[in-house]
N, C-alpha and C positions, 0 to 999 in steps of 0.2 A: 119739837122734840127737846128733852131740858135731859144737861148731863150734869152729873156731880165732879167737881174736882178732887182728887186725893187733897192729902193734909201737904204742906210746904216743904219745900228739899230741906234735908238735915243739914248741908250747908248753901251757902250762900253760891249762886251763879255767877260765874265770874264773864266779862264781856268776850266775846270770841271766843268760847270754850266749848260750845257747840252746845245742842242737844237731844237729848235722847230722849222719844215718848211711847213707854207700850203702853199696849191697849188690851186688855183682856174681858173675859165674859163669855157670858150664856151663847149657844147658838142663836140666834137672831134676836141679841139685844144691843143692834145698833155699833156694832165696833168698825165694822168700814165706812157704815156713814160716817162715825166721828173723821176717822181717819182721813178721809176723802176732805171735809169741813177744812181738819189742821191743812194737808196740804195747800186745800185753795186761800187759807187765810195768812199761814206763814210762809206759802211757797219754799215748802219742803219737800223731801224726796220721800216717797213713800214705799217701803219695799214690800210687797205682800203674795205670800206662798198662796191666798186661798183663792186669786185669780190670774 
């Protein structure tokens, strides 16, 4: 499965400032796989209403 990135933050990411990734799209084009991906790769918290 291949996903595209958005274009780069307007400003720069500062260290320990956290962050924040939505995810949107079609019904069944792949948004909790991603999501599920980020969690197991940056061990992050994943909060999700559609389960």
């Amino acid at each position: 499965m291949k996903f595209r990135a958005s274009s780069a933050p307007a400003e720069p990411v500062h260290r320990n400032s956290g962050r924040l990734i939505v995810i949107c799209g079609l019904p069944g084009s792949g948004k909790t796989t991603l999501a599920k991906c980020l969690e197991e790769s940056l061990g992050s918290v994943r909060p999700s209403p559609d389960e």
